[in-house]
MIPA-729404 format. One line per field, with one value per residue (C-alpha): residue number from 1; y negated, z, x. Coordinates in Angstrom, 1 decimal, always signed. Last residue first. Layout:
// MIPA-729404
nr <- c(NUM; ...)
yy <- c(Y; ...)
zz <- c(Z; ...)
xx <- c(X; ...)
***
This chain:
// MIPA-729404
nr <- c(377; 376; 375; 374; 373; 372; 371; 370; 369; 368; 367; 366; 365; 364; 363; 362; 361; 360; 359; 358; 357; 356; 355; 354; 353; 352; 351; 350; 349; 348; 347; 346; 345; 344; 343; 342; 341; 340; 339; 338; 337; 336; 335; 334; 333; 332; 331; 330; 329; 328; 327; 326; 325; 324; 323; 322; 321; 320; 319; 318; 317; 316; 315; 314; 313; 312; 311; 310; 309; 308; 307; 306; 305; 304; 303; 302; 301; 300; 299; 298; 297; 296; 295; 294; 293; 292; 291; 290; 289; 288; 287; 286; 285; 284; 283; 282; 281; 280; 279; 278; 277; 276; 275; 274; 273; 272; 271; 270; 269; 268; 267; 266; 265; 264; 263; 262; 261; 260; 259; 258; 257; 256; 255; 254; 253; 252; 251; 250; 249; 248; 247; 246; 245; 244; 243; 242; 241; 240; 239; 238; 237; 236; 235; 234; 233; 232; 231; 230; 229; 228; 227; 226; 225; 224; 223; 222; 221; 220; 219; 218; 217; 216; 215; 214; 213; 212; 211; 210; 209; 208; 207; 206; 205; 204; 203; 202; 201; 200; 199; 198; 197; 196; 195; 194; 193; 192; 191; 190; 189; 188; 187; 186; 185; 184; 183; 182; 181; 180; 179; 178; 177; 176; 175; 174; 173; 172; 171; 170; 169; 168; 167; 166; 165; 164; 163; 162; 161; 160; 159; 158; 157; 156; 155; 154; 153; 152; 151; 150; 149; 148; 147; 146; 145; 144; 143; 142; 141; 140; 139; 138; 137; 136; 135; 134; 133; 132; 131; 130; 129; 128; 127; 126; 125; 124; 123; 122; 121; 120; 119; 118; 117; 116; 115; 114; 113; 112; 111; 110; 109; 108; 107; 106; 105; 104; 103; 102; 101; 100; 99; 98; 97; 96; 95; 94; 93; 92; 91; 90; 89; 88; 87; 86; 85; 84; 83; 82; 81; 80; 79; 78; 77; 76; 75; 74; 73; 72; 71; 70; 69; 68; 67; 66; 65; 64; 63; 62; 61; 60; 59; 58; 57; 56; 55; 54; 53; 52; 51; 50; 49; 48; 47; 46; 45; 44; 43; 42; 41; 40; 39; 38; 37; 36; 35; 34; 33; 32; 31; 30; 29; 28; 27; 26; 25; 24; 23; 22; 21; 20; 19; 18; 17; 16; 15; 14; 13; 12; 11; 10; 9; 8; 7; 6; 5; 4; 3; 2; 1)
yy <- c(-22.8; -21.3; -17.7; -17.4; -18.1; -17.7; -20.8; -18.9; -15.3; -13.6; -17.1; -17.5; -14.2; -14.4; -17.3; -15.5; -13.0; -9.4; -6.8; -3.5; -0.9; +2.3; +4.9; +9.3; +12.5; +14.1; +17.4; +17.6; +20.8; +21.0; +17.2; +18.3; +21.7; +20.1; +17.2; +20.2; +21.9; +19.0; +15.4; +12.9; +12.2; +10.5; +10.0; +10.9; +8.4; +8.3; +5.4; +3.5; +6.6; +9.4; +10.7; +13.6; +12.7; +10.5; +6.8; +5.6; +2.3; +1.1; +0.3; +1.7; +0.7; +3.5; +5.3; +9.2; +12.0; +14.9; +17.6; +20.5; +20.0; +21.1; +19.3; +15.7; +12.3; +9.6; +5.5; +3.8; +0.0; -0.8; -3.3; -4.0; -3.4; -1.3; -2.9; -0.8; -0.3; +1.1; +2.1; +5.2; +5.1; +6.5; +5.7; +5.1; +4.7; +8.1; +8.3; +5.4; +5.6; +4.7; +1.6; +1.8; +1.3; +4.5; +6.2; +6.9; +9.4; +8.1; +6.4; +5.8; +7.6; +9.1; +11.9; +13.3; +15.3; +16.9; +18.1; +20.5; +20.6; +23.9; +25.3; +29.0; +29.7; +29.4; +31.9; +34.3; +33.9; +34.1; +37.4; +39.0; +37.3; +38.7; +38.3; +35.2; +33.9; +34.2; +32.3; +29.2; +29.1; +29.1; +27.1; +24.4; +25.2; +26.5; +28.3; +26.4; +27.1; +30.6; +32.5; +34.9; +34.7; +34.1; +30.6; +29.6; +30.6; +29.1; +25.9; +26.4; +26.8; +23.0; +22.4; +19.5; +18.7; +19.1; +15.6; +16.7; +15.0; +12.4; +11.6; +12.2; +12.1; +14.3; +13.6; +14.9; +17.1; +17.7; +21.2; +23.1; +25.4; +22.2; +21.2; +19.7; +16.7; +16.7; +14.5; +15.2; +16.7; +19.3; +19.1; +20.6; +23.1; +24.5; +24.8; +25.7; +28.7; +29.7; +30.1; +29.8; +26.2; +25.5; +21.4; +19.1; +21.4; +19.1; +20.5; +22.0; +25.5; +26.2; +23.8; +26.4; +28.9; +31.1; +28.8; +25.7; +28.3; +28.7; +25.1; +24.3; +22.9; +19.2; +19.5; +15.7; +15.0; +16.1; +14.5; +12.8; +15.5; +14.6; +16.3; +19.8; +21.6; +25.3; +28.4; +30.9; +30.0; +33.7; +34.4; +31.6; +28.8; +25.7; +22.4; +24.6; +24.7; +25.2; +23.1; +21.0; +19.3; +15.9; +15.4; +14.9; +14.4; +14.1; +11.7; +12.3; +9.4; +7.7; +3.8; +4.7; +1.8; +2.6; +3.1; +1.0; -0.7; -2.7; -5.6; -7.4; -10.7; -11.5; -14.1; -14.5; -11.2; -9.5; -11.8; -11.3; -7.7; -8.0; -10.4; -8.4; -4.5; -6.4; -3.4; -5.8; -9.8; -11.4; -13.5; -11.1; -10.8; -14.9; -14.7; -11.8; -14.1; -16.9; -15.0; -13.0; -15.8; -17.2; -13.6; -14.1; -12.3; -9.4; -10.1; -7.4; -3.4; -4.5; -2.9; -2.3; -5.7; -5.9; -8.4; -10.5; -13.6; -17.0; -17.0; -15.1; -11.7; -10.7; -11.4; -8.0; -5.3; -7.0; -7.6; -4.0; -3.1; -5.9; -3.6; -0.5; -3.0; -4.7; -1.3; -0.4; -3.5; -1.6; +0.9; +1.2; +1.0; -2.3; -1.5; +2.1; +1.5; -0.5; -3.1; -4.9; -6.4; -8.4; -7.6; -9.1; -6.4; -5.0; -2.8; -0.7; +0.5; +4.6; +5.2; +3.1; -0.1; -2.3; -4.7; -5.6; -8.1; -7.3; -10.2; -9.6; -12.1; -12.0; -13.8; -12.3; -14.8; -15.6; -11.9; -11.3; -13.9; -11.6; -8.2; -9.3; -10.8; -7.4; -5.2; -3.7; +0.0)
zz <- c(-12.5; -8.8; -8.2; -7.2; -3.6; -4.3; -5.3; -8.3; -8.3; -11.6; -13.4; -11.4; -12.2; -15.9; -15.5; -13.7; -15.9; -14.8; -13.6; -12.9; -9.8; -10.2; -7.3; -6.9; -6.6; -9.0; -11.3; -13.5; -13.9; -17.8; -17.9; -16.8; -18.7; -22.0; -21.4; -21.2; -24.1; -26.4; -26.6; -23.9; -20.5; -21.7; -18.2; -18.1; -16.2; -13.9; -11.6; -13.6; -15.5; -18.1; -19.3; -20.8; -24.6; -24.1; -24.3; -24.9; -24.6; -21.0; -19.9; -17.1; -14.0; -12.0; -8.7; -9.3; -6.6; -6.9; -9.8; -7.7; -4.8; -6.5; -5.3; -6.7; -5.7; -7.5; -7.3; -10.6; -11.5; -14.9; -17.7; -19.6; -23.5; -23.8; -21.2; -18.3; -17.8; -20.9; -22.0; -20.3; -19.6; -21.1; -19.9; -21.6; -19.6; -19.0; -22.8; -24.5; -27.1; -30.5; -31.1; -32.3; -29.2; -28.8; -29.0; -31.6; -31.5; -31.1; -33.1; -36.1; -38.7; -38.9; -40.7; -39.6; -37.7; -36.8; -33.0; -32.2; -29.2; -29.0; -25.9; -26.3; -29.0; -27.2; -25.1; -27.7; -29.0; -25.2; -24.9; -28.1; -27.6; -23.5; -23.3; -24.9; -24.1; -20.2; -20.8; -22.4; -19.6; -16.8; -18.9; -18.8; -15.2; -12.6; -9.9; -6.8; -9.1; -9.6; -12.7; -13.8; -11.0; -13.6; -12.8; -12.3; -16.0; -16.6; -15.7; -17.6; -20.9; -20.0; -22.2; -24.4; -26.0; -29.9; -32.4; -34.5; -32.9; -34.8; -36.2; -33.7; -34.9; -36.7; -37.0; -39.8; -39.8; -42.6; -44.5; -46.2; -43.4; -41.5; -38.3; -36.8; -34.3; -32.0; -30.9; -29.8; -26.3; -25.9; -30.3; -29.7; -27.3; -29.3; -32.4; -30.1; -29.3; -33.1; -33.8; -37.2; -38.4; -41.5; -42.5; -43.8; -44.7; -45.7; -49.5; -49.3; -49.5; -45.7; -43.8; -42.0; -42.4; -39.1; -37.2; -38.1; -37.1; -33.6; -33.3; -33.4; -36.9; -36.7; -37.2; -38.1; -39.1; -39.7; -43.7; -43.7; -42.8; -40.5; -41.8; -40.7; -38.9; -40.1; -38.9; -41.2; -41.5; -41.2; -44.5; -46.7; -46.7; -47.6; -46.2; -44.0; -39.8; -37.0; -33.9; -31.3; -28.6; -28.1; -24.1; -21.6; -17.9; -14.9; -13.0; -11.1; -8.5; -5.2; -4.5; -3.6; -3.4; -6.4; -8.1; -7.1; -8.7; -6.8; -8.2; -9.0; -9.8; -13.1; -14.4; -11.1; -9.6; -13.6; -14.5; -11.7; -11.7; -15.2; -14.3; -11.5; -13.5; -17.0; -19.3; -21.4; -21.1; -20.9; -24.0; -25.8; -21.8; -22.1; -25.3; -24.5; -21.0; -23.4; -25.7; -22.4; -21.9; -25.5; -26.5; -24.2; -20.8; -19.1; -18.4; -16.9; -17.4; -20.8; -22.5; -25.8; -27.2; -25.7; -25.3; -26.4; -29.3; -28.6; -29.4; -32.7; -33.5; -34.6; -30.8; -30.2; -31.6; -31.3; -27.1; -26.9; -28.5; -26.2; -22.8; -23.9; -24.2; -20.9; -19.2; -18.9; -17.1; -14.2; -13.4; -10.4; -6.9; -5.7; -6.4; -4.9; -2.7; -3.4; -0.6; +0.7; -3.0; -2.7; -3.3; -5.7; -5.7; -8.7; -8.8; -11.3; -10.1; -11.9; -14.1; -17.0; -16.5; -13.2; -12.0; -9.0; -7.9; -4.5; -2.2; +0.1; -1.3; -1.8; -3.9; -6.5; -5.5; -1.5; -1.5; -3.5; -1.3; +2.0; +0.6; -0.1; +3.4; +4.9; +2.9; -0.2; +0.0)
xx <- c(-7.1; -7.3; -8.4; -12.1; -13.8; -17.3; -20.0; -20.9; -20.6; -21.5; -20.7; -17.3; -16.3; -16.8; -14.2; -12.1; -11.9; -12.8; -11.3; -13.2; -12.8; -13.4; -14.2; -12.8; -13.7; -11.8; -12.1; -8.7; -7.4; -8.0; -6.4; -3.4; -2.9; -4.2; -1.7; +1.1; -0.1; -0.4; -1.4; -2.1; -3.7; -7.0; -8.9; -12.4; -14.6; -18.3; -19.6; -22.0; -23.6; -23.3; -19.8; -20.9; -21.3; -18.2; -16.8; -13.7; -11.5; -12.0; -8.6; -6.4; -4.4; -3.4; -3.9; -4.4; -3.9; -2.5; -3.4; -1.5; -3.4; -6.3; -9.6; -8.0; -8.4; -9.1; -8.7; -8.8; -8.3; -10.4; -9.1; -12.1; -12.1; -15.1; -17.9; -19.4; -22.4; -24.2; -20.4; -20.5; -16.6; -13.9; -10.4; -7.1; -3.5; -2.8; -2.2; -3.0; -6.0; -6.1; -8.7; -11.7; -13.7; -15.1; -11.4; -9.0; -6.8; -2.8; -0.3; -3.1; -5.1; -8.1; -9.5; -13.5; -15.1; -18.5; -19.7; -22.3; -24.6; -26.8; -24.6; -25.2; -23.4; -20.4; -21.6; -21.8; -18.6; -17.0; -18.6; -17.1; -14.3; -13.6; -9.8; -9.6; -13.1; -12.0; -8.4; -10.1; -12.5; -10.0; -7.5; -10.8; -10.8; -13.1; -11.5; -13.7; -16.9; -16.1; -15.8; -18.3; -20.8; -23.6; -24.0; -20.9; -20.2; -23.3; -21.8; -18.8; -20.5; -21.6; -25.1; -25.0; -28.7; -29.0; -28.5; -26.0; -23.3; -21.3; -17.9; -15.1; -11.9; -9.1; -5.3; -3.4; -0.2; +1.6; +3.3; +0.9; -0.3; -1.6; -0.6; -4.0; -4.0; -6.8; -10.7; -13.9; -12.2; -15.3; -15.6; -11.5; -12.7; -14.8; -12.5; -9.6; -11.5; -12.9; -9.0; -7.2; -8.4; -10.2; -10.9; -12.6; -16.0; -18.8; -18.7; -22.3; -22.0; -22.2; -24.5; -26.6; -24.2; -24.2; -22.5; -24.4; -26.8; -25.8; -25.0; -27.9; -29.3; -30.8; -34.7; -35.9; -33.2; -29.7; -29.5; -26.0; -23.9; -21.1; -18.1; -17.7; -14.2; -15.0; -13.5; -11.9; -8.0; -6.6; -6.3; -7.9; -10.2; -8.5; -7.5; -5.7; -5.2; -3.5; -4.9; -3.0; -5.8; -5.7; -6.6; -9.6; -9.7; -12.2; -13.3; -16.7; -18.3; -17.7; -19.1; -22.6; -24.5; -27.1; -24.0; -21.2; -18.4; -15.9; -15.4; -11.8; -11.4; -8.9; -5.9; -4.2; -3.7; -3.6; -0.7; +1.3; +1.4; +2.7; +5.2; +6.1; +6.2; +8.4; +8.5; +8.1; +8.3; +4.6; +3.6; +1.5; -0.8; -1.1; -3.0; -4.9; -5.8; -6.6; -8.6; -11.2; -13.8; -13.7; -14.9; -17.9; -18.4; -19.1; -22.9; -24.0; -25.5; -25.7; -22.9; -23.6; -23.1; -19.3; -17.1; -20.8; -19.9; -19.6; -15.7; -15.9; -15.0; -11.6; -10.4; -12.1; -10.0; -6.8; -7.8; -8.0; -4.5; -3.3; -5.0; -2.9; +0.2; -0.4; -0.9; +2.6; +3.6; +1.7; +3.8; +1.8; +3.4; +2.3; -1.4; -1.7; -4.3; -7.4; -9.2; -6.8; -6.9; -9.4; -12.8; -15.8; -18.6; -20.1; -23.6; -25.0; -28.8; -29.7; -33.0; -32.3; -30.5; -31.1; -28.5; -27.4; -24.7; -23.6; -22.7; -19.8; -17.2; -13.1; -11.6; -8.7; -6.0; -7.1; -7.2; -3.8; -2.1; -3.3; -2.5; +1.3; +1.4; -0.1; +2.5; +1.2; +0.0)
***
């Protein structure tokens, strides 16, 4: 933690107030709270100049609209501001020297409030993790390349196929095909992460996205592996999972085809997948958010802890740049942790309890909580 005269300068910086600012949207409240920075752990220890660059590729994506116009249209939960609000901190964040820990530090204590986010009061919610899964694949159907990655196809309605019979060829023969990879397992769990790289068997590697859902209701093949006494809930992992449909592929292929939710792809390009905000992600440094409440683009201070003690604990400062088919309400993220085997094996164990905290401009504080101590000009 910082020391008690660090913690006191970053209070009188951030503000500190006790009024909750409700909101209602859909069946849950979203609340925010303006704290100080007594109130998180971890602060002085973060790399934290390592964010600046995650939260510039933000700021490039939404600097090409003009001043008057939402951060973000989606997010209605509260009013997170106008473009004009956020340009001169974006502006300020491409002047600060890399790699640079105090400057960046610096910059976020006098440039943003914190709030606390709550839902319906309760600060604690679910993080978990995601990753680019690695895939071998073909652009053609041969040997041992026999599952389909699909294209979105532009007719689903008003009966979109499950994905039982997408499996079973109900949009075969109709050139959506971009891809064939080797193993019906990745393929799963690559729609799971909605994003991967693919090596291909002629020589490149290309990097696929997520393009649209068809439409069918998600349904957790690791809850019914709860369920059925198969696995058990304090062992459940995605290499848990992934293990069980190896040795059981008869069984695993007919649970897969029990969740009716099926994802389709496409090609993108970029030094990373991209996320919801169309922007490539950041490894341990991208979060997705359900973007109802919480605005793409915001810089967001996490606090979670893990149930394995291997996972650890998390305190880091992220940005909201994805969003995800089960990431559903105020107080709920999946943390990007890379590409590969080893950010599979991170994320996979990842099941945190854990609170969010956003940070906001100061001048979007000042609306939210007029009259409240707010950082100097």
């Amino acid at each position: 933690r910082a020391s008690r005269a660090a913690r006191a300068t970053a209070a009188v910086l951030l503000g500190i107030c006790a009024i909750a600012l409700t909101h209602d949207s859909g069946p849950r409240r979203f609340s925010l709270e303006p704290v100080g920075l007594d109130r998180v752990s971890g602060w002085m220890q973060d790399h934290i100049s390592a964010a600046v660059p995650v939260f510039l590729k933000s700021c490039a994506r939404f600097l090409t609209r003009a001043d008057a116009a939402p951060l973000d249209p989606v997010a209605v939960s509260v009013d997170f501001g106008r473009v004009g609000d956020w340009r001169p901190l974006c502006e300020a964040a491409e002047a600060l020297p890399f790699g640079d820990d105090a400057a960046a530090r610096e910059f976020f204590e006098k440039g943003f409030t914190l709030f606390a986010v709550a839902d319906y009061g309760k600060a604690e919610g679910l993080f978990t993790g995601y990753y680019e899964i690695e895939l071998s694949g073909s652009r053609q159907r041969h040997g041992r390349y026999q599952t389909p990655l699909y294209r979105k196809p532009p007719d689903l309605r008003p009966e979109p196929p499950t994905r039982a019979e997408i499996e079973d060829g109900a949009l075969a023969g109709r050139g959506l095909e971009l891809l064939w990879v080797d193993d019906p397992i990745d393929a799963f769990f690559l729609q799971i992460q909605g994003s991967g790289r693919v090596r291909l068997k002629e020589g490149d590697t290309v990097r696929v996205g997520y393009d649209g859902q068809n439409g069918r209701p998600y349904v957790p093949v690791g809850r019914l592996l709860i369920e059925r006494g198969v696995i058990p809930r304090d062992k459940l992992t995605m290499a848990a999972i992934r293990s069980w449909m190896k040795q059981n592929p008869e069984a695993g292929a007919a649970l897969r085809r029990e969740d009716p939710s099926y994802v389709f792809f496409r090609e993108v390009t970029g030094d990373g997948p991209i996320g919801g905000e169309g922007v490539a992600l950041s490894a341990e440094r991208s979060i997705a958010v359900d973007r109802t409440f919480v605005a793409l683009g915001i810089p967001v201070w996490l606090e979670a802890d893990e149930r394995f003690a291997e996972a650890g604990s998390v305190r880091r400062l992220m940005v909201a740049q994805d969003t995800g088919g089960a990431i559903k309400g105020p107080v709920r993220g999946d943390v990007f942790w890379g590409t590969g085997d080893a950010a599979g094996s991170r994320a996979g164990i990842m099941n945190a309890s854990g609170r969010y905290y956003l940070l906001l401009p100061r001048a979007v504080a000042r609306r939210l909580a007029p009259g409240r101590l707010m950082p100097p000009d």
